[in-house]
Structures are given as structure tokens and as C-alpha cells.
BALOBA-1460 file (C-alpha; in Angstrom, 3 decimals):
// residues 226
<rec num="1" residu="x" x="0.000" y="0.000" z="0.000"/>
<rec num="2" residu="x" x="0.910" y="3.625" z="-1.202"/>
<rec num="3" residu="x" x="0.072" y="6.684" z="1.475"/>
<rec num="4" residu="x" x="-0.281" y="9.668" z="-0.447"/>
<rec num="5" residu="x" x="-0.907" y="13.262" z="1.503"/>
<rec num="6" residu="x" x="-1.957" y="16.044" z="-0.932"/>
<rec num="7" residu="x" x="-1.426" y="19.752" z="0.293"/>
<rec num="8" residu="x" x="-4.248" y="21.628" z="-2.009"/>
<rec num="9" residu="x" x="-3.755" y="25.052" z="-3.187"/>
<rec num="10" residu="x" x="-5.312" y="27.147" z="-5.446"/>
<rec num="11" residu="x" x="-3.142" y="26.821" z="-8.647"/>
<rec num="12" residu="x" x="-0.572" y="24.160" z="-7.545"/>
<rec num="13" residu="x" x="-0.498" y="21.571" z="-5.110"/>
<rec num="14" residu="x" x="2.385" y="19.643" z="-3.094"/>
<rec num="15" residu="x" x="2.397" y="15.498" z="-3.492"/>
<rec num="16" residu="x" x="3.887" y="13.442" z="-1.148"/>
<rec num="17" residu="x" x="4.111" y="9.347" z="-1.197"/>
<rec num="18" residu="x" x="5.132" y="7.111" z="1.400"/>
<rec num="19" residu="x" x="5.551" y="3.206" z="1.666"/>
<rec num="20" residu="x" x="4.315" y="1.085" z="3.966"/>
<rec num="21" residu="x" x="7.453" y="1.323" z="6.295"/>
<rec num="22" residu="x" x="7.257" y="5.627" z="6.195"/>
<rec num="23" residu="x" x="10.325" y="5.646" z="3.281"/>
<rec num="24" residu="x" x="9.484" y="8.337" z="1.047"/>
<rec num="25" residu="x" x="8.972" y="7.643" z="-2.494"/>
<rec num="26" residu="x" x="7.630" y="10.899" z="-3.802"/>
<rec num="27" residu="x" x="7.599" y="15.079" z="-3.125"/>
<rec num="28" residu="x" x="6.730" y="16.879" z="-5.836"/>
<rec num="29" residu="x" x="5.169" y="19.856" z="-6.618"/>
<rec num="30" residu="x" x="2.360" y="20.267" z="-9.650"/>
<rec num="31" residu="x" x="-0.350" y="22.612" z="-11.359"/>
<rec num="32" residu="x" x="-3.652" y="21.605" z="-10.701"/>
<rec num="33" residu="x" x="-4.251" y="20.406" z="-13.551"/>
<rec num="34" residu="x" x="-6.417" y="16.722" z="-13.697"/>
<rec num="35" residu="x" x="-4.030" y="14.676" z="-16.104"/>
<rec num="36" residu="x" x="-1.032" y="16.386" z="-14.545"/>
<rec num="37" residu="x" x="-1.840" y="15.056" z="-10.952"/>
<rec num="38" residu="x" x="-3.747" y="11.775" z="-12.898"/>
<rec num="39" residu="x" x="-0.130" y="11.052" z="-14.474"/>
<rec num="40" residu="x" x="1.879" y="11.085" z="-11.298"/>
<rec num="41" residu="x" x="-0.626" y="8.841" z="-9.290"/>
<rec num="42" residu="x" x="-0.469" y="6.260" z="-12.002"/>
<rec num="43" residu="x" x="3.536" y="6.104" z="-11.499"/>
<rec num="44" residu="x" x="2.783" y="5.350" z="-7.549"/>
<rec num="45" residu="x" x="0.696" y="2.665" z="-8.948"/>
<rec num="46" residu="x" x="-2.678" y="1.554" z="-8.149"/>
<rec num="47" residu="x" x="-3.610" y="0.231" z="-4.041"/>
<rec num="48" residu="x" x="-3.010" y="4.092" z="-3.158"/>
<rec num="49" residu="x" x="-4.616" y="5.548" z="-0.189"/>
<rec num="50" residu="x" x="-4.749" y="9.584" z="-0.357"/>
<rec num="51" residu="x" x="-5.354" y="11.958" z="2.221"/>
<rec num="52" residu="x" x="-6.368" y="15.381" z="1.291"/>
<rec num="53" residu="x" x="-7.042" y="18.481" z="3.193"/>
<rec num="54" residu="x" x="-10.731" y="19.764" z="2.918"/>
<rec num="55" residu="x" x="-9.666" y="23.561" z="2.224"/>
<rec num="56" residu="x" x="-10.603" y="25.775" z="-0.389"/>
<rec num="57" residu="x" x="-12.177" y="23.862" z="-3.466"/>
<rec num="58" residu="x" x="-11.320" y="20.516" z="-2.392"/>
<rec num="59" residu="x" x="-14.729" y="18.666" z="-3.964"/>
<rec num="60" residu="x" x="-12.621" y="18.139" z="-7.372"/>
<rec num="61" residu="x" x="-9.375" y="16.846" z="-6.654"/>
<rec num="62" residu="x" x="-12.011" y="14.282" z="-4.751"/>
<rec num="63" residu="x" x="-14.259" y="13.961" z="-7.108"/>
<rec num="64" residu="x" x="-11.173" y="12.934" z="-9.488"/>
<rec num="65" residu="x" x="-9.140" y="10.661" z="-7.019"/>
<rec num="66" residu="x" x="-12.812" y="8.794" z="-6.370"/>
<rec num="67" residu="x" x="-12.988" y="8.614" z="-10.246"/>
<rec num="68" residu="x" x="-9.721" y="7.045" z="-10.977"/>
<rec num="69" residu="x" x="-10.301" y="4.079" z="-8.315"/>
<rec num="70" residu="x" x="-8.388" y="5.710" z="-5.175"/>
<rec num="71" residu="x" x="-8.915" y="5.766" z="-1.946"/>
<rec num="72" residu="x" x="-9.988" y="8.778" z="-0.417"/>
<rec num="73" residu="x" x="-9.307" y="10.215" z="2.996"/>
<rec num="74" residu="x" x="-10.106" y="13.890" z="3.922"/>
<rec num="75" residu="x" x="-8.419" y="15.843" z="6.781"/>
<rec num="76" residu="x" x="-10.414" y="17.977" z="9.230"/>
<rec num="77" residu="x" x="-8.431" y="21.327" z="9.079"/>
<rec num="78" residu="x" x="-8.808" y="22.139" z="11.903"/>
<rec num="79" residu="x" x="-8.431" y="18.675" z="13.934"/>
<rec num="80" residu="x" x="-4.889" y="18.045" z="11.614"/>
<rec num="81" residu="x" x="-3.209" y="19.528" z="14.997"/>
<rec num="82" residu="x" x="0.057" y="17.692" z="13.336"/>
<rec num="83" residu="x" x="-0.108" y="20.398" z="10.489"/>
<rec num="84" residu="x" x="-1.282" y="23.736" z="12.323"/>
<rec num="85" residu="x" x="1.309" y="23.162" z="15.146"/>
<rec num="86" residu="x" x="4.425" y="22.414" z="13.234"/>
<rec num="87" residu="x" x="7.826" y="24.206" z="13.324"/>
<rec num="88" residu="x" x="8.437" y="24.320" z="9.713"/>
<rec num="89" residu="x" x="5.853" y="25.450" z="7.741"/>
<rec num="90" residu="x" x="6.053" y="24.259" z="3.979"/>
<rec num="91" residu="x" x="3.935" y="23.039" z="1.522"/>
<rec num="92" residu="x" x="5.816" y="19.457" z="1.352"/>
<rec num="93" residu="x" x="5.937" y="19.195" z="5.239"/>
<rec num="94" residu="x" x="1.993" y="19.610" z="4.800"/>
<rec num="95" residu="x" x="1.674" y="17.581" z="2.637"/>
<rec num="96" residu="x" x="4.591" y="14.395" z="3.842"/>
<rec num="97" residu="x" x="2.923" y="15.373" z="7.394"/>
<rec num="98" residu="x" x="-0.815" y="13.867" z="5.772"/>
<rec num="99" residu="x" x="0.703" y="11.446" z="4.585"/>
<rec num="100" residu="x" x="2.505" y="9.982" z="7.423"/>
<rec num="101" residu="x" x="-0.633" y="10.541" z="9.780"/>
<rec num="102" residu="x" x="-2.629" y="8.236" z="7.141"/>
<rec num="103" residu="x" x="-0.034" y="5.542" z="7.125"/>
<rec num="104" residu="x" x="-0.099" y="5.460" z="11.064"/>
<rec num="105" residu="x" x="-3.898" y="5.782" z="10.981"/>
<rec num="106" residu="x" x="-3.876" y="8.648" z="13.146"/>
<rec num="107" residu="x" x="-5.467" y="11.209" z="10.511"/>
<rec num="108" residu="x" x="-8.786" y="13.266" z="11.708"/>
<rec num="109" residu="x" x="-11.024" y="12.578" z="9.367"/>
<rec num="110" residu="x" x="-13.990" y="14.704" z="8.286"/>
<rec num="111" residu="x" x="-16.753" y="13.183" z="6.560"/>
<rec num="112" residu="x" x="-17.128" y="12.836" z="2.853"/>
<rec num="113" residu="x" x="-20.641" y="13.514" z="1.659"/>
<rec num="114" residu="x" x="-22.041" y="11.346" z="-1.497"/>
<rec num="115" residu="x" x="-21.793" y="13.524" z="-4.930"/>
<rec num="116" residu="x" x="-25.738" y="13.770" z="-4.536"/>
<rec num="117" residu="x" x="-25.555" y="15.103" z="-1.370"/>
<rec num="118" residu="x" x="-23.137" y="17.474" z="-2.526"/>
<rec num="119" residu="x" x="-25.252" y="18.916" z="-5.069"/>
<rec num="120" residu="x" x="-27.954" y="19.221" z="-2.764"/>
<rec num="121" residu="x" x="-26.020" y="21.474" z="-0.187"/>
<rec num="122" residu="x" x="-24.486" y="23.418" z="-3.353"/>
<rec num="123" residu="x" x="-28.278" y="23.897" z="-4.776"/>
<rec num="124" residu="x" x="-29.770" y="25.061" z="-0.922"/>
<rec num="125" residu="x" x="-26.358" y="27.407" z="-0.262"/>
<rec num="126" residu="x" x="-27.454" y="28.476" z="-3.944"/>
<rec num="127" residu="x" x="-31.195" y="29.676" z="-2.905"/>
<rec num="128" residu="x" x="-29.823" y="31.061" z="0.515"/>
<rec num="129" residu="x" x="-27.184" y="33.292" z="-1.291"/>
<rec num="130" residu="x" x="-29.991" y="34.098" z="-4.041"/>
<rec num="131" residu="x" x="-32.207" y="35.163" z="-1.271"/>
<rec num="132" residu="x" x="-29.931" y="37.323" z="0.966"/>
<rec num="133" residu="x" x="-29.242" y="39.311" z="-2.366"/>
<rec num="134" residu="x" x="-32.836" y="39.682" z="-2.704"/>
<rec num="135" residu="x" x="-33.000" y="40.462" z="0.762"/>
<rec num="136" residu="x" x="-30.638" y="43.303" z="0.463"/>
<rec num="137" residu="x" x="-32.347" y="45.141" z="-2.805"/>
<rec num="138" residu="x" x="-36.011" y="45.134" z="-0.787"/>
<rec num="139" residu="x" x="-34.116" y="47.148" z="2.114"/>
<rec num="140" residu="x" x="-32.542" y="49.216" z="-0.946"/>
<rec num="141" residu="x" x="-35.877" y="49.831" z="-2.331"/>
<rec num="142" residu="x" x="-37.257" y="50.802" z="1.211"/>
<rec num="143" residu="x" x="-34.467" y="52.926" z="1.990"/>
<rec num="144" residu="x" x="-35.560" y="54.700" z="-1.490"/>
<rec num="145" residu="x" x="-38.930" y="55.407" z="-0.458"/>
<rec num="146" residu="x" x="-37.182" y="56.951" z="3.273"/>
<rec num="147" residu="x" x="-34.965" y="59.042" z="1.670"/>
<rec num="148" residu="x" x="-38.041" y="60.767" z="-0.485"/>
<rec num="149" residu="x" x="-40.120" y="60.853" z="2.952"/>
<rec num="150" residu="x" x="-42.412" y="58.458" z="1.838"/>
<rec num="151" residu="x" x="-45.132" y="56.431" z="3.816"/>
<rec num="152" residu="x" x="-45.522" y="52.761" z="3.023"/>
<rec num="153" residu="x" x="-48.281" y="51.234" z="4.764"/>
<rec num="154" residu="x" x="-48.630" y="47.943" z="3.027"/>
<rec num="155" residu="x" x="-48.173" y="44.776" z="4.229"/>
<rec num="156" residu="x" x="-46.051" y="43.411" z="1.854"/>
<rec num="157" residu="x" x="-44.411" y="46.065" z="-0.521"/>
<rec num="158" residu="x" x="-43.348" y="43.895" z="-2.879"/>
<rec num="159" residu="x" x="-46.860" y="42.177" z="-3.345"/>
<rec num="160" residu="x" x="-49.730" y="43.201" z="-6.348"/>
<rec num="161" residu="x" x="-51.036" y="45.745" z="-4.065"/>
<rec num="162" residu="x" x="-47.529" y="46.936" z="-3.204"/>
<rec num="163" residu="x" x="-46.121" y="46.940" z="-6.498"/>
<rec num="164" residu="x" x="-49.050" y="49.235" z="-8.089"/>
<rec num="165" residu="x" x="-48.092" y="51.705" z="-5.407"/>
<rec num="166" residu="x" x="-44.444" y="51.564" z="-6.139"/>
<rec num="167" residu="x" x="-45.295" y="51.804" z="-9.910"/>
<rec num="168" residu="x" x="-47.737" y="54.733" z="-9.547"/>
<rec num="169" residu="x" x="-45.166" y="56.786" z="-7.159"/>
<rec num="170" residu="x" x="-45.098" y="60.226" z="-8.467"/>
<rec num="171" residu="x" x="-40.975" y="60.496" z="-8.961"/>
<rec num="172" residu="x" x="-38.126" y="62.530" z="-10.248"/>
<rec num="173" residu="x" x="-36.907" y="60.587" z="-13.367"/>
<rec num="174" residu="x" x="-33.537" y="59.590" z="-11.370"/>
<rec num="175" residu="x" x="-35.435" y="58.250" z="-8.599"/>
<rec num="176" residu="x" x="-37.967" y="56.327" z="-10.999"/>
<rec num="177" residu="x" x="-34.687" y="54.860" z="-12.638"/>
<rec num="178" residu="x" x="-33.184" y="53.568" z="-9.860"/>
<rec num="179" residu="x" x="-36.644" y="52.150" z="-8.289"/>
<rec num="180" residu="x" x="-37.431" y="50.560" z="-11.424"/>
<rec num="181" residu="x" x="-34.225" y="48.847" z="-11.836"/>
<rec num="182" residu="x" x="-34.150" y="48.061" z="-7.558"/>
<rec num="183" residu="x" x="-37.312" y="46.409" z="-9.003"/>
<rec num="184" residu="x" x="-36.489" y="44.788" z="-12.080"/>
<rec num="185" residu="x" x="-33.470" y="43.078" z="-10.154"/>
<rec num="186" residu="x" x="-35.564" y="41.759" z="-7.615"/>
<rec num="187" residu="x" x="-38.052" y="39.699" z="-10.449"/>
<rec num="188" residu="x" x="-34.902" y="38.540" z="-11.732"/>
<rec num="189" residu="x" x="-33.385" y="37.133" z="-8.612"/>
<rec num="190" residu="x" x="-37.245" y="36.080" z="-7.602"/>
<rec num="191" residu="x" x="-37.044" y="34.046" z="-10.622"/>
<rec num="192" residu="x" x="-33.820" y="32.769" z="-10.017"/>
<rec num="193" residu="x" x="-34.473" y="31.320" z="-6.502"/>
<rec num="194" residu="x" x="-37.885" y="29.799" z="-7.885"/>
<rec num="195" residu="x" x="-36.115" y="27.646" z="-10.103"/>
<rec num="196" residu="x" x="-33.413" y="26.648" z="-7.514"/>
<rec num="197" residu="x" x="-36.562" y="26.066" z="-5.630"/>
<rec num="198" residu="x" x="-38.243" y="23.813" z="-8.309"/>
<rec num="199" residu="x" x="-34.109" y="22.267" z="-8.933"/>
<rec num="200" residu="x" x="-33.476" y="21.223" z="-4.970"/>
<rec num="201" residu="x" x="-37.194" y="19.080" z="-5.245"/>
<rec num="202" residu="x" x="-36.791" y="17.202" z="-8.385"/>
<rec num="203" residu="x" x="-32.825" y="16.276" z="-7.429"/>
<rec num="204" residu="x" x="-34.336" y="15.499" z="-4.376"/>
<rec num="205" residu="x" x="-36.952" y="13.007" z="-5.686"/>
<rec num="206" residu="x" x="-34.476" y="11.696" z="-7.815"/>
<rec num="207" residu="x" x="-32.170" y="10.578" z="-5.374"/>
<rec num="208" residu="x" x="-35.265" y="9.743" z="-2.914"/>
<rec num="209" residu="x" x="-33.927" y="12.190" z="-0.331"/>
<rec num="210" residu="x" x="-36.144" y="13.076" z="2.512"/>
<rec num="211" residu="x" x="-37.141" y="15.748" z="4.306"/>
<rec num="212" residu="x" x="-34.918" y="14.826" z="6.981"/>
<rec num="213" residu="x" x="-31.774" y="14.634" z="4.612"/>
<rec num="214" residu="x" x="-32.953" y="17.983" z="3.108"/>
<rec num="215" residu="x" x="-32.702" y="19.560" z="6.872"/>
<rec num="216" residu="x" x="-29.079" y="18.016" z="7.273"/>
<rec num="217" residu="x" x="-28.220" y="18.879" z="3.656"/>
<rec num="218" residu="x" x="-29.131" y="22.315" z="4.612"/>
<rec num="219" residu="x" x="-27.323" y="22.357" z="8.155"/>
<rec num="220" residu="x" x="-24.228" y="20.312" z="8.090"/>
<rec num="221" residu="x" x="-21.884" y="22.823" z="6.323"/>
<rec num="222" residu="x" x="-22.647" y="24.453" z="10.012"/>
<rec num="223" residu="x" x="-21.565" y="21.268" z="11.999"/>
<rec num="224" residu="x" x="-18.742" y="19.853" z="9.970"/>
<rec num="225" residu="x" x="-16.180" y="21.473" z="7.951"/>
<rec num="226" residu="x" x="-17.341" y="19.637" z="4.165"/>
């Protein structure tokens, strides 16, 4: 067996490979780039376990190591006290360090969700982000109406009864412009998180999720690190 500890940055990553007895058979640094990294994997051969970091953008190097056959062992960041606490701080040491802690079974592992469950999570932090934005133009469009010393008394502002009112506001053509556009952003992103909306419950039937693995789709990028 082959212990491989992969140190993932943004545009390059470190490689390390170990051998059963902890004799170093590989450090090497290379572009993340999928045949690159495929190429030098192959040359390790194939009963390789890797362990990789989950930081920034980790979800393809393991979508690609599941791919090719490879097991896959992530790192909890902030558990990987062998990493954060040591004296010499490089990319190889990171990445020799993962790979000795997987050898000696002693790496803190954070769970690996299933692609579907994956997508899920990306499609809810999808609608949440959608929404906040929308969130933020209503307060723009009610700060609007403050600022020209207006009274709103509806309910819902940006309802049928609201929106005639907003439409029929007497305004100076700047004003109109920028209400009108506050306006015309916030159908757009309405739209937007509708069909997110109608995306999350068809993947969701597909894969026969229920609710409760909707409510931990939605909640476990709170609880665990990936």
C-alpha cells in the first residue's frame, strides 16, 4: 500500500508518497491540472490511499481521485493539529505530514458527503445566497422610499397591491430609474431562486432524499467542515 498526503492550493499543489514502512517515495510539486496530478498517481501505482485536506475547493481533486479508483481520505483542518502546530511550515511538510498521519492511521477525518448530497447542499447554499441578495435590494428599495419621505403602509411592498403603489409613485426621473431597476433586479433574482426552488425538489426526488436529509443537507456545512 501507497500513502499519499496532498497539500491543495489554489493553482498548484504539493504530493507526497510514502511506503508502507514511512520511506518516502515521492515530493513533488504540480499545477492543478487533472491529467497532470492523474499522471503522477499512475507512477505510484494503483492500491493508493490519499489523504487530502478539505480547504478551499477541495470537492474536485475528490471527485477525481474517487474517479480514478483511489482511496480517499479527507483531513479535518482544523483537527490536523500535526499540520497547524508544526515548526516548519512548507507546503511538502503539509503535505509528507498527511501522509505519514494516514499511514499510522492517526489522521482526523472529516466526513465525505455522497456527490448527490453534494449537489444538494451546493443547490440550498445556492437559494440562501440568491435570497440574501434579494433580501438586500427590498431594504434598498425601502431605503428609497425613506430618503423621499415616503409612507408605506402595506403589508407586503413587494406584493400586487404593493407593487401598483411603487409603480404609480409620483418620482423625479432619477429616482424612478433607480426604483425601477431596484425592481427589475428583484423579479430577476425572484425568478432565479424559484427555479433553484423547483431544482433542490426534483434532485431530491431523484435521489429519494427526505425531508430529513434535506434539513441536514441544509445544516451540516454548520456542523462539519465539508
Amino acid at each position: 500500500m501507497i500513502y499519499v498526503g496532498i497539500d491543495l492550493h489554489r493553482k498548484r499543489s504539493e504530493i507526497a508518497a510514502l511506503d508502507e514502512q514511512g520511506t518516502e517515495l515521492l515530493s513533488r510539486r504540480v499545477a492543478n491540472d487533472p491529467d497532470a496530478l492523474k499522471a503522477i498517481l499512475a507512477e505510484l501505482g494503483t492500491e493508493l490511499q490519499v489523504a487530502l485536506e478539505a480547504t478551499y475547493g477541495w470537492e474536485w481533486l475528490a471527485d477525481l481521485l474517487e474517479q480514478e479508483g483511489h482511496e480517499l481520505h479527507l483531513s479535518h483542518p482544523l483537527r490536523t493539529k500535526a499540520i497547524a502546530a508544526a515548526r516548519v511550515k512548507t507546503d511538502a511538510v503539509d503535505a509528507r505530514t498527511l501522509a505519514h498521519l494516514l499511514r499510522a492511521d492517526l489522521l482526523p477525518e472529516a466526513y465525505v458527503a455522497p456527490r448527490e448530497l453534494r449537489d444538494l447542499r451546493d443547490l440550498l447554499r445556492h437559494r440562501v445566497v440568491l435570497t440574501r441578495m434579494r433580501s438586500a435590494l427590498k431594504n434598498r428599495v425601502h431605503a428609497l422610499l425613506a430618503r423621499q419621505g415616503l409612507q408605506n403602509e402595506h403589508a407586503d411592498l413587494f406584493g400586487a397591491s404593493g407593487r401598483r403603489f411603487l409603480t404609480q409613485l409620483d418620482l423625479r426621473e432619477p429616482t424612478r430609474r433607480r426604483l425601477d431597476s431596484l425592481l427589475s433586479l428583484i423579479d430577476d433574482f425572484h425568478r432565479e431562486i424559484e427555479l433553484a426552488k423547483r431544482e433542490i425538489d426534483t434532485l431530491a426526488r431523484r435521489d429519494h432524499a427526505s425531508k430529513s436529509s434535506l434539513s441536514y443537507a441544509a445544516s451540516a456545512p454548520t456542523r462539519r467542515c465539508c
